[in-house]
N, C-alpha and C positions, 0 to 999 in steps of 0.2 A: 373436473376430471383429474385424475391422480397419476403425476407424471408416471411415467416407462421406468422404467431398468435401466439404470446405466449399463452401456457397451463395455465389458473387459471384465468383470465381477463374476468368472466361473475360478473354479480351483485351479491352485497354481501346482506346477511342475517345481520340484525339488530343483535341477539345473539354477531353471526361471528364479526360484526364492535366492538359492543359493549367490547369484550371479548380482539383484537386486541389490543385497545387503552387503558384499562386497561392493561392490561400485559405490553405494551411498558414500555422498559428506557427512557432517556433520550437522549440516542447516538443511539438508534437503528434508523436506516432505514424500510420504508415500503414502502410495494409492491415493489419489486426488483425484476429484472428479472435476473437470475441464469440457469444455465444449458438448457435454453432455456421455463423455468417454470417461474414463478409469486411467488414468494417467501413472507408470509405476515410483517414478520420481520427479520432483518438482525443487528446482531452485532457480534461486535469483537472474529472469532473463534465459530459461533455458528449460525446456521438458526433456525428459529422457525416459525412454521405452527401451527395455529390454526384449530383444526376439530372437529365440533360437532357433527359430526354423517356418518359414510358410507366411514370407511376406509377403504374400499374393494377400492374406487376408488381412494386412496393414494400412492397405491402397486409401479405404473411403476414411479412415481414421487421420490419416497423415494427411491426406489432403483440405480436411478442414482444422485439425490443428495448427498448420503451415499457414493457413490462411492471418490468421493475426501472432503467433509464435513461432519462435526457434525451439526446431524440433533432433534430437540426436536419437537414432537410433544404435544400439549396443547390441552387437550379433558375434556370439562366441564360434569358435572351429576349434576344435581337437586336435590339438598339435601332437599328442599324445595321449592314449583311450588303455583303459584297463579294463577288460571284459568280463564280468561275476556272471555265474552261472548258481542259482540256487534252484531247490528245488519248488514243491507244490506248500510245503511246511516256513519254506526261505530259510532253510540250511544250505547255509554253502557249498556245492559242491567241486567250482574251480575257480582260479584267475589267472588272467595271465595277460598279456602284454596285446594289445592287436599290434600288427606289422604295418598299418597304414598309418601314416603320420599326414595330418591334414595340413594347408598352408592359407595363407592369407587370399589368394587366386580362387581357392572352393568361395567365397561368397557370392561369386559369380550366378552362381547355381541359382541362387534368391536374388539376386538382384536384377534379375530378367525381367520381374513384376513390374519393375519403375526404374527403371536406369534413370528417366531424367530429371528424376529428384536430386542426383548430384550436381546439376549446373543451379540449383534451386538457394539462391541466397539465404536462405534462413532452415537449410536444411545440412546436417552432417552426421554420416556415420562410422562409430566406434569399432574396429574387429579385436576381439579378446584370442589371442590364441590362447588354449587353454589347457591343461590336463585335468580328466576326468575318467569317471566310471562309469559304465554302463552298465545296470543289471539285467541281465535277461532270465524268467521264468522258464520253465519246459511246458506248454500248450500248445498241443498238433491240433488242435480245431482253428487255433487264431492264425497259425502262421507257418505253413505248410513248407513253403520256402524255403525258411529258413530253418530247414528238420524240428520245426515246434519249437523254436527258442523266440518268445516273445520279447522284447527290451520294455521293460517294466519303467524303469526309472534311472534318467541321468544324473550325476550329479558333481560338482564342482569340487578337484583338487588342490589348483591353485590356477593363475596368469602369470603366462611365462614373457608375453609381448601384446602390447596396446599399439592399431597403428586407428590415425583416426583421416578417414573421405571426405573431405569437403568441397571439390573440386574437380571438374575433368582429367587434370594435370596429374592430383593426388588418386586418381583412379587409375590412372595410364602408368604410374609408376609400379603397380602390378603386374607388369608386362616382367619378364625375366631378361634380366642383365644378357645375357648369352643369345638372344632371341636376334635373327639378323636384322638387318634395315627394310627389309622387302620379307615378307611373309603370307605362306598361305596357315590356317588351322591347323592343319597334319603337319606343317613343320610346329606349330606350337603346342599341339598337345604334345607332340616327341620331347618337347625342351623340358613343358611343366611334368611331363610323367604321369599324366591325366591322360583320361577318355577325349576323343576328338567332340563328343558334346559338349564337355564343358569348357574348349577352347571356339568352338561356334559360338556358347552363350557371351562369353568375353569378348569375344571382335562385335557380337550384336548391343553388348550394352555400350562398349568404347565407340562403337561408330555412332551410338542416340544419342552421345555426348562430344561427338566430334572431337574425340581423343587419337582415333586411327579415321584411313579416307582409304576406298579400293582405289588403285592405281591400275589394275588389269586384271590380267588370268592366266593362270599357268594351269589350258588343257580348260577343264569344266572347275575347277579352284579360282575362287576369288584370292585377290593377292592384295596384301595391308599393307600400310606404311603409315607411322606418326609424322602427321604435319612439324618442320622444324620451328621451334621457338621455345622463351625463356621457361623456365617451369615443366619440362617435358623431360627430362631425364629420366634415364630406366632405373631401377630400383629391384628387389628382391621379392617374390610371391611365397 
């Protein structure tokens, strides 16, 4: 019988290439196939996957590569985003700056998928903050929403800051400096300047990592606190 298809082998996203090729050493290998997966880089004692978005679909992958390897995953955010707008032909017709500057805290958003692959010894992952472009086509059938501006293709300007997860500790230091000792959500999304979702999905992944523990309630609010000890200091998101 004539094996399958390896898992991972569809077309790659420009971001995705873009981000590969910077990251590589010198000795790594790409595209490897591994436990019957597509692996984007390969060195000495170490796989590395690049994901920019939708690790929900990483789960069965990670989990049998974890099984006899050390696995890093490399997940970019937009520190800074340049918006092109071309048209049906891709002439240009504008760029300019978006206003939203993303932080190290938005990986929260994906990392809901598996929060407790961080306490997972032979697991660690990479955040790129990053400057990029986004292009977006004009098609009102695909994207109503967004008055018909499709986002075509990301792609990589440069890394401005690498911090790398390995750790409950090293998760919880995501928490914002300024954040009080006692907290519910709504005081944390005010601090990050984020949606109260994605300061929920943050207390959800730090408490499956027993980085924060509820101490009570203020009203129908669950109320957080980091357990004290070494390795637990706050840090900047």
């Amino acid at each position: 019988m004539a094996a399958g298809p390896l898992v991972g082998t569809l077309g790659e996203k420009p971001l995705h290439h873009d981000i590969k090729y910077w990251y590589a050493d010198g000795g790594d290998r790409v595209e490897v196939p591994v436990e019957g997966f597509v692996v984007d880089l390969v060195r000495p004692g170490l796989l590395i996957e690049i994901q920019t978005r939708g690790f929900s679909s990483m789960k069965r992958k990670l989990n049998t590569l974890l099984a006899r390897h050390a696995v890093r995953v490399v997940h970019p955010i937009a520190s800074d985003m340049w918006i092109l707008k071309v048209d049906e032909t891709g002439e240009l017709l504008s760029r300019r700056k978006s206003p939203r500057r993303g932080m190290a805290a938005d990986l929260f958003s994906e990392l809901v998928a598996f929060p407790e692959l961080i306490a997972h010894p032979r697991f660690s992952l990479e955040v790129l903050l990053v400057q990029e472009e986004q292009v977006r086509r004009h098609d009102p059938a695909r994207a109503w929403r967004r008055r018909g501006w499709v986002v075509e293709e990301r792609r990589l300007l440069g890394v401005t800051r690498r911090l790398v997860i390995d750790s409950a500790p090293t998760l919880a230091n995501l928490l914002p400096a300024e954040l009080p000792a006692e907290f519910t959500t709504a005081e944390l999304a005010q601090v990050l300047g984020r949606p109260r979702r994605l300061a929920q999905q943050m207390a959800y992944c730090l408490r499956r990592v027993r980085a924060i523990e509820v101490i009570g309630k203020d009203g129908n609010a669950l109320v957080y606190a980091r357990p004290a000890g070494p390795g637990l200091g706050r840090g900047n998101g």
